[in-house]
VOGUTI-672827 format. One record per residue (C-alpha): x, y, z. Coordinates in steps of 0.02 Angstrom, whole numbers, plus 32768, in hexadecimal, padded with zeros to 4 digits. Example, Ala and Ser with C-alpha at 12.3 -4.5 7.8 and 13.67 -1.06 7.14 Angstrom:
2
82677F1F8186/82AC7FCB8165/
//
This chain:
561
800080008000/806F806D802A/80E2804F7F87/804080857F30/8023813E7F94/80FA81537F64/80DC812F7EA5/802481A07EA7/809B822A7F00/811A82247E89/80AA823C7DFA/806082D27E4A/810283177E85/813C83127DD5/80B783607D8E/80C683EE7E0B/817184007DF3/816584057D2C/80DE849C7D4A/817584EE7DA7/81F784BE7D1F/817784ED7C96/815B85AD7CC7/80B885997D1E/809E86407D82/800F860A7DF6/7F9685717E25/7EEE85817E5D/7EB984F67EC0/7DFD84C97EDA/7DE484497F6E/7DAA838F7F4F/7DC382DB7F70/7E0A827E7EE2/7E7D83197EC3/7EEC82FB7F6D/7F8482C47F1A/7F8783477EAA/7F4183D97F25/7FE483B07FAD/806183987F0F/803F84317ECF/803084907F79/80CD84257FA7/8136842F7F02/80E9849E7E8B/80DE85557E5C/808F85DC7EE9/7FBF85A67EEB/7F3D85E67F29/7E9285927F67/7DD785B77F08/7D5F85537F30/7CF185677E9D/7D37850F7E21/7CE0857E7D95/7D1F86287DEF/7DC785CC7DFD/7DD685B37D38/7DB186647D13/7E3486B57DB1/7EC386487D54/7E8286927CA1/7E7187427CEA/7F3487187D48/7F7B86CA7CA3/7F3F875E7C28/7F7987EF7CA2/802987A77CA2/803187377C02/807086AC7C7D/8017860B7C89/7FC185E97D05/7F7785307D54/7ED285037D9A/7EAE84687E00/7E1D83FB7E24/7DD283607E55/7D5A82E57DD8/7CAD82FF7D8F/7C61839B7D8A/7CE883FB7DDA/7D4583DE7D34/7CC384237CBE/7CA584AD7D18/7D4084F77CD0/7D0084F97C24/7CC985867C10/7D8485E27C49/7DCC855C7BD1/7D5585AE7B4B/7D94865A7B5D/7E5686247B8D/7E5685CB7AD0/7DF686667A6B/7E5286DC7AC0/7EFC867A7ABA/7F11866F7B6D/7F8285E27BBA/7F1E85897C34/7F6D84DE7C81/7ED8848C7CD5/7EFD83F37D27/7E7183807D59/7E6B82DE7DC8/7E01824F7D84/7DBC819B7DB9/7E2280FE7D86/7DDD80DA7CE1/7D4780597CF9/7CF880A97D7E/7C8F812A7CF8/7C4A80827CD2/7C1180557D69/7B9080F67DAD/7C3081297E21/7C0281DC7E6B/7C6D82757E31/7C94820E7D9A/7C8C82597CD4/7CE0823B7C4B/7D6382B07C54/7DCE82697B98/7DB582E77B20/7D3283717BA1/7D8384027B55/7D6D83C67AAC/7DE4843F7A18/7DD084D07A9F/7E8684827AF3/7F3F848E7A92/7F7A83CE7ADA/7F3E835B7B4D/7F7C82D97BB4/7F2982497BEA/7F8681FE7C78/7F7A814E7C9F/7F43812A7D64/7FC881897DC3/802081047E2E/804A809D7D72/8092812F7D37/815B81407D1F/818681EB7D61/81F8820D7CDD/816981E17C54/80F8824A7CC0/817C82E87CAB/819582D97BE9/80CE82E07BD3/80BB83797C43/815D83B07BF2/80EE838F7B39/804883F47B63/809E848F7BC7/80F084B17B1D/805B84C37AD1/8012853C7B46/807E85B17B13/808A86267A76/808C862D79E0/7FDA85CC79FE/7FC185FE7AAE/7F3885AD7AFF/7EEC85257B7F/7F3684767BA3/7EEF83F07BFD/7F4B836E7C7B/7ED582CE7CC2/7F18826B7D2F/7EAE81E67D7C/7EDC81B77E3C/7E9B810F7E8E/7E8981037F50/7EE3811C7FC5/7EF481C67FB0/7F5B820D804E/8002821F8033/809F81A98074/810C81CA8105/819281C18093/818B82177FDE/81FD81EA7F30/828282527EF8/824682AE7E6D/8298828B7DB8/831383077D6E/82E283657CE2/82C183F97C82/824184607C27/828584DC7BB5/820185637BB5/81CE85B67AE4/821886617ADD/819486ED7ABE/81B387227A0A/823786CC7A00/823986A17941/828A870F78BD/822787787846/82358719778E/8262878076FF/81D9874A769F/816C87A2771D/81B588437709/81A988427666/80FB88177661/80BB88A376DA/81468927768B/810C891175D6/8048891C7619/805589BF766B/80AF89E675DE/801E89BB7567/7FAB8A3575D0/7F868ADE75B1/7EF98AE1763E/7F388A5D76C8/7EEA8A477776/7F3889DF780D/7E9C8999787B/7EDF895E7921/7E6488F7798D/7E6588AB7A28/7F13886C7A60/7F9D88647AFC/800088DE7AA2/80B388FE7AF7/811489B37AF1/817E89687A69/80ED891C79FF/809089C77A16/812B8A3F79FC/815889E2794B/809689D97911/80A78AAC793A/81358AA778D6/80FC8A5E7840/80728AC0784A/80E48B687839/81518B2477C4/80B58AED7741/80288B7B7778/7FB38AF87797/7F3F8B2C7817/7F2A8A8D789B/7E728A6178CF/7EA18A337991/7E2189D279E6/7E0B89F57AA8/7E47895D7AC0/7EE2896F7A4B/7F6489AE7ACE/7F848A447A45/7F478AB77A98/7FB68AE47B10/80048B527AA6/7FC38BB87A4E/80238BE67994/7FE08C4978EE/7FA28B977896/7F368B57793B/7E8C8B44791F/7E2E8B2879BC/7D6C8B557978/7D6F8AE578F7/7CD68A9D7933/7C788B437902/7CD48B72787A/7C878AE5780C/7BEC8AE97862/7BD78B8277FA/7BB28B45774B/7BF38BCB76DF/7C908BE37731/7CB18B24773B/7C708B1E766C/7D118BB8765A/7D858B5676BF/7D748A937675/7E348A627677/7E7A8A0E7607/7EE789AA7667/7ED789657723/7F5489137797/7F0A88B57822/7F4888A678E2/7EF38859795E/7E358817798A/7DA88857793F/7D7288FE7969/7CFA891979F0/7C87898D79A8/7C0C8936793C/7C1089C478A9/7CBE89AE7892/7CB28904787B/7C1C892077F1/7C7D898C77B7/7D1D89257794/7CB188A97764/7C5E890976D8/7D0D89397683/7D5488F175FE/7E068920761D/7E8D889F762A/7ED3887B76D8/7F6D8841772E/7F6887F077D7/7FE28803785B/7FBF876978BA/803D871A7914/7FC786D17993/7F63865D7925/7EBD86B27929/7E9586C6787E/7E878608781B/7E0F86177797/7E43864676E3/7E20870C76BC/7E7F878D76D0/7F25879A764E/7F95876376CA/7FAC87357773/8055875577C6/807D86EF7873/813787687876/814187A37937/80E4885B7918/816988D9795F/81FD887678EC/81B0887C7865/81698926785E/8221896A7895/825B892A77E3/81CE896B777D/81D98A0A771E/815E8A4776B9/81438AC87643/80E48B6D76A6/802F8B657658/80058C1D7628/7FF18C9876C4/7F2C8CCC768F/7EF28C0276C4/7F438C197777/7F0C8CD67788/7E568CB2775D/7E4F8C2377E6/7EA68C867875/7E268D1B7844/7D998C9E7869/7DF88C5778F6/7E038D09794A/7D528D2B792D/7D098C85796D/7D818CA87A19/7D3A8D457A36/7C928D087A3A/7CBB8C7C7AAB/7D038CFE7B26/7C588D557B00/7BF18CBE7B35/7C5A8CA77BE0/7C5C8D637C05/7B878D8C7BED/7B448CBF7C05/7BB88C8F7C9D/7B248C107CE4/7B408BA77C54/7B8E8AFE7C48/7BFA8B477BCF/7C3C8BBC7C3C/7C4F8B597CCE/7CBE8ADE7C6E/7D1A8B757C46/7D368BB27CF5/7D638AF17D1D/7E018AEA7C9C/7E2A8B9F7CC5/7E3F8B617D7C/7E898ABE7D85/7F208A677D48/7EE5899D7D17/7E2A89917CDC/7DD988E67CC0/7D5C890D7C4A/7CB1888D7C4A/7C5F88687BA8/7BC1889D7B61/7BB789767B75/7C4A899A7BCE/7CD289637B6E/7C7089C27AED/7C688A597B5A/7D478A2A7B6F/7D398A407AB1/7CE28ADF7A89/7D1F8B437B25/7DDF8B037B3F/7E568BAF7B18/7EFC8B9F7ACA/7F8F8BAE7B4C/7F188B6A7BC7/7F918AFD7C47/7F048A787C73/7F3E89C67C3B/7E8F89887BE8/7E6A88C87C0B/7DD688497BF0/7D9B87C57BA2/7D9287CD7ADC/7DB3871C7AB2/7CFB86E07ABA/7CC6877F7AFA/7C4E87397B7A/7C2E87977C18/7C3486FE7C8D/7CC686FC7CEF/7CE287B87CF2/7CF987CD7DA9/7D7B87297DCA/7DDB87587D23/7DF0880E7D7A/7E1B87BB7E17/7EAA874F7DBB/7EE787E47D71/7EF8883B7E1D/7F4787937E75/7FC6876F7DDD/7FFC88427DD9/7FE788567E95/7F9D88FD7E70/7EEF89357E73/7E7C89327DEA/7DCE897F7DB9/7D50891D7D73/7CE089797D07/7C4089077CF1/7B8A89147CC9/7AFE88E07D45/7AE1882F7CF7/7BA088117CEB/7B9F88257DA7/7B2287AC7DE2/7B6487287D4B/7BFA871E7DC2/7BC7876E7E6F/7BFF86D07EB6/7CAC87117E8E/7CB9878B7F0F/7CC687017F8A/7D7086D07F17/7DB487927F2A/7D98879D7FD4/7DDE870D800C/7E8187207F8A/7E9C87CD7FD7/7E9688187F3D/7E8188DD7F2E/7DE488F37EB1/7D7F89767E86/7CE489437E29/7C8089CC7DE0/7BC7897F7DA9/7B6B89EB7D24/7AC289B77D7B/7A4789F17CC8/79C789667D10/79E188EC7C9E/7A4788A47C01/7A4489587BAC/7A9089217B17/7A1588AD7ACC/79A489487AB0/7A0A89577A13/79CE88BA79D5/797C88CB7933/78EF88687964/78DC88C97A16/78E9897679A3/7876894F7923/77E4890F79A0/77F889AD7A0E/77FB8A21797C/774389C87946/76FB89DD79D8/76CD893179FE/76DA89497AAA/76AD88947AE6/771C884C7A73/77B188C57A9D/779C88A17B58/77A587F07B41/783287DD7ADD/787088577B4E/787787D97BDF/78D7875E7B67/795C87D37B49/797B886A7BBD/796288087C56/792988957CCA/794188697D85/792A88C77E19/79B3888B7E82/79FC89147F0C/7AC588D47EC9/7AFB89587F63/7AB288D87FD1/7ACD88507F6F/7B8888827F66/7B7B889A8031/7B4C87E68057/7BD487BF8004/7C4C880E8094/7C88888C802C/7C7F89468038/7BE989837FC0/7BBA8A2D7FA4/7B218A5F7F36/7B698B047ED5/7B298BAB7E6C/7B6E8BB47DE4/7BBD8C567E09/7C268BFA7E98/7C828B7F7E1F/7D3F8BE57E39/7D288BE77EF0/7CDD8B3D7F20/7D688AF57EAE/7DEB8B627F21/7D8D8B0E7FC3/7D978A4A7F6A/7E588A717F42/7E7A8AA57FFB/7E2D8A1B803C/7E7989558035/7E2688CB7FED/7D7488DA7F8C/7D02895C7F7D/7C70896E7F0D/7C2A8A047EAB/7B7589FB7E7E/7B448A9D7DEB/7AA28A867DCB/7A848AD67D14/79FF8AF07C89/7A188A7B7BF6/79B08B017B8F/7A238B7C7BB8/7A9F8B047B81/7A558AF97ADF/7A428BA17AD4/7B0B8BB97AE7/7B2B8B3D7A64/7AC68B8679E9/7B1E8C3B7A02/7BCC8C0679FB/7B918B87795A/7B368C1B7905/7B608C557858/
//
C-alpha cells in the first residue's frame, strides 16, 4: 500500500514540478477529494497557488491572472462536474489566445462505467477549444520521467505563437493521503518558447513593403490586442513614415500615445455615410481582433479593398484577405518602409479626427450623468481597467482619449460577460496592483458569486456597476427596434422580457451580503467615491445607477452626421 501512495506522489510531484520548470506564474486550487495528490503536490512542489473554491470563478481568476501578465497560469480540480465547470474560461482562454494549464483529477478508468459519483468522462471535455492534451494513465502506473516529458509536451503548446488552453488528466485510485516517505523527483528540464522569438522572413517584408507601396489611400485598422511599448511604438512609426492614419480600437493599446496618424473616433467617422463613401481606402493592413464597435466592422466588411493581416497569434484561419503575415509585429514593421501616401489622405482624417474629439469633450462637459461620461471619468482616474462586455467596453471604445495612461483589459476572445468579476480579480492577484472593473448590472450578478473569490484572495478591486436596469444593449436589436417603433406595445414588452432582462435587484445590498464594502452612488460622485475605494484595502463596490435612454441619447449625438 504504501509503495502505491509513493508512486501516486511521485506522479503528482512531477507534474507540479514541471508547472514550475515550465513558467507557470500561479495555480489556483479548488478543494476536492479525488484531487488530494495533486492539491498537496502542487501546494508542496509547485508554483505560488492560491485557493477558490468555485471551480468556475477559479477558471476565470487564472484567465484574468494569465492575460494581465501573459504568464500561464494553472487551475486545479477534482472529477465530474468540478472539471466542466471550467469550460467556459477554457472558451475565452482559446479565442482570446490565453494560456490556461488546467489540470484535472479523474476516476480510474472503469468506474464511468459503473454509476460511480463525481464521475464524467473527462477524454476529450474541452473538445478543439484546448492546444494538447494529455491523458495520463492511473497515477501510481505512471513512470515519473514519462509523466515529465508529457507535461513537458502540452506546456509548449500553451505558449505562443498559438497561445491558448491545455489540458492535463490524471486519474488517481485510492488511497489518496500521502506517504510518510515521498520519491525523489526526476531530473529534468523544460525549456520555456521565447516570446517573438522567430526572425522576420524576407518574403514578409516584401510582401507588406510592395502593398503599401501599391496604395495611394492606405488605412492601418488595429483591433483588440496585448499590445507592448515596442509593438505600439513601431505600428506609430510606420504610421509616420507611410501617412496612413491608424484606426485604434479601445482595446488596441495605441492609444497611449497620441501621434498625427491616430485615429481614435473611427467608430463615428464611418458611422457617417458620406464621409466614410469619401474616405473608402484602397488598401488596409490589419492588427489585432475585430473592432469593437459594430459599424466599423460593417464597415470593413462592406469594402472591397485588399487586406494584409498582421497575425502572429493565429487568429485569423480562413482564406480572405491577400495575405496573412504570422512575422512578430514590432520586427517586422521596424524593416518596412514605404512610400509616404500624399499628405491631403492623412490631413482630411486628422481634420475629422479633431472634430469628432471635440464633440466627445462636448458630450462629457454638458451630459456628465451619462454612461458615457462616467466611463470617461473612470479611465481618466485609474491606472488598470477591466472592462466587462456588452456596453462598457463599448463605452472604453468611444470615450478612451489618446495619451490616456489607463492600461485597458477584458475579455475579447469570446466576448462573453461571464466571468468579468474573477478575470478582474486574476488580473489584480497576478499584477498585485489594484484594478477597476467596469461592468454592467447583468455582468455583475452573472458572477456576483465572485466577490466571495476577491475577498478572500485579498485582492484590491474596484468594481464600478453601470446599474441601467437591465441588459441595455439588446434595445438595439433590430427586432426589439422595429416592434417599439410600431407600436405594438404587447408584443414589444414581451420580447422585451426575452432580451433586456429587467430586474430589480438592490446590487448595493446585494454587493453588501457579500462582505464587501458597497456604496450606491450619483453619478456626479464617480471621481470621489473612486478616491474613497483606492484609499481603502481590499473590495469595494460602486453602484451608478443610470438612464439607458439617456444612453441612447449620447450615442446617437456623438454618431450623428
Amino acid at each position: 500500500m504504501n509503495d502505491h501512495r509513493r508512486k501516486t506522489y511521485a506522479t503528482a510531484d512531477t507534474l507540479a514540478a514541471a508547472l514550475v520548470k515550465g513558467g507557470v506564474a500561479m495555480a489556483i486550487i479548488s478543494p476536492g477529494s479525488r484531487s488530494t495528490p495533486l492539491a498537496l503536490a502542487v501546494s508542496d512542489e509547485g508554483p505560488p497557488s492560491k485557493v477558490v473554491l468555485d471551480e468556475r470563478s477559479a477558471g476565470f481568476t487564472a484567465l484574468g491572472l494569465a492575460r494581465a501578465t501573459g504568464k500561464p497560469a494553472a487551475v486545479v480540480c477534482t472529477s465530474g462536474s468540478a472539471a466542466a465547470n471550467y469550460l467556459p474560461a477554457v472558451v475565452e482562454a482559446d479565442r482570446g489566445r490565453v494560456p490556461l494549464v488546467v489540470i484535472t483529477a479523474d476516476r480510474p478508468p472503469g468506474f464511468l462505467d459503473r454509476d460511480a459519483p463525481q464521475t464524467i468522462d473527462q477524454v476529450g471535455l474541452y473538445g478543439s477549444a484546448v492546444r494538447a492534451s494529455a491523458y495520463l494513465p492511473v497515477a501510481h502506473e505512471c513512470d515519473p520521467e514519462w509523466v515529465a516529458g508529457e507535461v513537458r509536451r502540452v506546456l509548449r503548446a500553451a505558449y505562443p505563437p498559438d497561445a491558448g488552453p491545455v489540458h492535463l488528466n490524471v486519474p488517481f485510485d485510492k488511497p489518496l493521503e500521502p506517504p510518510a516517505r515521498r520519491d525523489t523527483k526526476p531530473c529534468f528540464e523544460i525549456s520555456i518558447p521565447e516570446s517573438g522569438g522567430e526572425g522576420v522572413r524576407g518574403s514578409s517584408v516584401e510582401a507588406l513593403g510592395g502593398f503599401m507601396d501599391r496604395a495611394a489611400r492606405g488605412l492601418i485598422v488595429a483591433g483588440p490586442r496585448a499590445t507592448g511599448r515596442t509593438e505600439r511604438d513601431a505600428v506609430h512609426r510606420l504610421a509616420a513614415r507611410s501617412g496612413w492614419p491608424v484606426l485604434a480600437d479601445g482595446m488596441s493599446g495605441l492609444r497611449s500615445r497620441d501621434s498625427e496618424n491616430l485615429v481614435t473616433t473611427g467608430d463615428m467617422l464611418v458611422g457617417d455615410r458620406g464621409f466614410a463613401s469619401r474616405h473608402a481606402p484602397d488598401a488596409v493592413v490589419r492588427i489585432g481582433g475585430i473592432p469593437t464597435g459594430t459599424v466599423t466592422q460593417n464597415w470593413l466588411e462592406g469594402l472591397r479593398a485588399p487586406e494584409i493581416l498582421l497575425d502572429p497569434d493565429y487568429r485569423w484561419r480562413e482564406p480572405g484577405p491577400e495575405a496573412v503575415l504570422r512575422d512578430p509585429i514590432a520586427s517586422l514593421l521596424n524593416q518596412v518602409s514605404s512610400s509616404p501616401v500624399d499628405g491631403r489622405w492623412t490631413q482630411t482624417w486628422r481634420a475629422a479626427e479633431l472634430r469628432v474629439r471635440e464633440r466627445r469633450r462636448y458630450e462629457r462637459t454638458h451630459h456628465p450623468d451619462t454612461e458615457l461620461a462616467l466611463t470617461a471619468e473612470v479611465l481618466d482616474s485609474e491606472a488598470l481597467v477591466w472592462a466587462g462586455s456588452s456596453m462598457p467596453v463599448r463605452h472604453v471604445n468611444a470615450m478612451l482619449e489618446p495619451g490616456c495612461g489607463t492600461a485597458v483589459f477584458g475579455n475579447r476572445g469570446a466576448c462573453g460577460i461571464d466571468g468579468a468579476l474573477a478575470s478582474a480579480t486574476g488580473a489584480a492577484l497576478g499584477l498585485g496592483r489594484r484594478v477597476t472593473a467596469l461592468v454592467g448590472d447583468l455582468t455583475f450578478l452573472h458572477d456576483v458569486g465572485s466577490l466571495t473569490t476577491a475577498r478572500a484572495l485579498g485582492v484590491d478591486l474596484s468594481i464600478v456597476v453601470l446599474d441601467n436596469g437591465g441588459g441595455a444593449i439588446f434595445e438595439m436589436l433590430p427586432y426589439l427596434r422595429s416592434l417599439r417603433e410600431s407600436g405594438t406595445e404587447d408584443a414589444y414588452a414581451q420580447a422585451r422580457e426575452l432580451f433586456v432582462t429587467p430586474h430589480d435587484q438592490d446590487l448595493a445590498a446585494v454587493a453588501g451580503g457579500f462582505g464587501v464594502t458597497a456604496e450606491q452612488i450619483e453619478p456626479g460622485e464617480m471621481v470621489g467615491a473612486l478616491r474613497r475605494a483606492r484609499s481603502r484595502p481590499g473590495v469595494s463596490v460602486l453602484v451608478a445607477k443610470t438612464d439607458p435612454d439617456a444612453m441612447f441619447a449620447a450615442y446617437d449625438r456623438l454618431y450623428r452626421t
